[in-house]
C-alpha positions as CSV (number, residue, x, y, z in Angstrom):
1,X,-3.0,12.1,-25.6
2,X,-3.7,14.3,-22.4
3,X,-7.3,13.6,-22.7
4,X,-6.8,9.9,-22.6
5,X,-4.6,10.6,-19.6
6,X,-7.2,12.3,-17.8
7,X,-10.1,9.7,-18.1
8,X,-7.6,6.7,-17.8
9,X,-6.5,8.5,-14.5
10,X,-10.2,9.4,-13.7
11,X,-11.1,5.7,-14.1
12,X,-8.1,4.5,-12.1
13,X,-8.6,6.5,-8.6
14,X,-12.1,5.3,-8.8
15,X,-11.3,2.0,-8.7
16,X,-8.5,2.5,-6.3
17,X,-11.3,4.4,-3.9
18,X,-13.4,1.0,-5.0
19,X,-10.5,-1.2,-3.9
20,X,-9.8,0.6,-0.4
21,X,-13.9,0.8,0.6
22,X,-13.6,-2.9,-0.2
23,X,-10.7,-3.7,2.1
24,X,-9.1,-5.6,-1.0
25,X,-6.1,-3.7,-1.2
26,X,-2.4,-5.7,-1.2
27,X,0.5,-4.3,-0.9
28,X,1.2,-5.0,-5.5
29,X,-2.1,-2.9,-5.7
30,X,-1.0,-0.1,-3.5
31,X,2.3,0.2,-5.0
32,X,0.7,0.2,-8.7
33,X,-2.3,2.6,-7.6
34,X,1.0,5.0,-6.5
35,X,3.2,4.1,-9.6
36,X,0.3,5.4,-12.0
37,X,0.0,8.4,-9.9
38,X,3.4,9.0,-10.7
39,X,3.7,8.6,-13.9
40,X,0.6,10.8,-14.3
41,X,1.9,13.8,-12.4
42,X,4.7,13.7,-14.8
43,X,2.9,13.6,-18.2
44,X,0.6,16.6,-16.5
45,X,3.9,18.5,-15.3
46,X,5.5,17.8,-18.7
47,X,2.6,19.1,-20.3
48,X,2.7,22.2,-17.8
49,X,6.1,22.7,-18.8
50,X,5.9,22.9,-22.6
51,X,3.5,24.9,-22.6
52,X,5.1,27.3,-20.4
53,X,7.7,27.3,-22.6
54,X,5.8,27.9,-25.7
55,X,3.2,30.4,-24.2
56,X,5.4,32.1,-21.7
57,X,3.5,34.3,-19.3
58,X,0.6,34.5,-22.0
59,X,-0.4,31.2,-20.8
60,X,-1.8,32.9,-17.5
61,X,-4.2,35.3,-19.5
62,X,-6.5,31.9,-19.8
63,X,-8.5,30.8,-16.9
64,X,-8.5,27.4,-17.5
65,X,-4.7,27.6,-17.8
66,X,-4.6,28.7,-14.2
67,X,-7.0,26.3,-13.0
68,X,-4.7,23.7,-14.9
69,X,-1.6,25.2,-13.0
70,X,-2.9,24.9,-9.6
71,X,-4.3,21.4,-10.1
72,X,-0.5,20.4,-11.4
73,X,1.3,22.4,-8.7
74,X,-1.1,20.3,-5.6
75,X,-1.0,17.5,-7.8
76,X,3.0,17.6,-7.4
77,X,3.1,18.4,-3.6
78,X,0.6,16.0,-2.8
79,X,2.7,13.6,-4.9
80,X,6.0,14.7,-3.1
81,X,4.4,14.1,0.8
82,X,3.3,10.7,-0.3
83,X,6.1,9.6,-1.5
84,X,8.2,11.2,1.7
C-alpha cells in the first residue's frame, strides 16, 4: 500500500509540474493537486507513526528509516506553510 502511494504520488506532482509549465492550471486543479498532497502526507505520517510505535528508537539504527523521517518531517512543514 505505501508503495502504490509513493508512485501514485510520484506520478501526480509530475503532472501537476506538467499542468503549471503548461499555464493550464484552474483553480479545481490547484485545489485537488493540494488535497492529494494532503492526504499523502498523512498516509506517510501515519506510516511514520506506527512504526515508531512498533520499533521505538530501534527504528533510527536503519538509514533508510532516517532518510524516511526527514522526508516525512519537511514533507509536513512544507505541508503546514502551504496551507497557512
Amino acid at each position: 500500500c505505501i508503495y502504490a502511494t509513493i508512485i501514485a504520488n510520484a506520478v501526480l506532482m509530475g503532472v501537476e509540474i506538467d499542468v503549471k509549465q503548461r499555464r493550464d492550471e484552474t483553480e479545481l486543479s490547484e485545489q485537488l493537486f493540494m488535497t492529494v498532497e494532503v492526504v499523502v502526507s498523512v498516509v506517510f505520517m501515519l506510516e511514520l507513526m506506527l512504526r515508531l510505535y512498533v520499533d521505538g528508537w530501534r527504528y533510527f539504527t536503519d538509514r533508510w528509516n532516517v532518510l524516511d523521517f526527514g522526508i516525512v518531517i519537511t514533507s509536513v512543514a512544507d505541508l503546514s506553510v502551504g496551507l497557512s
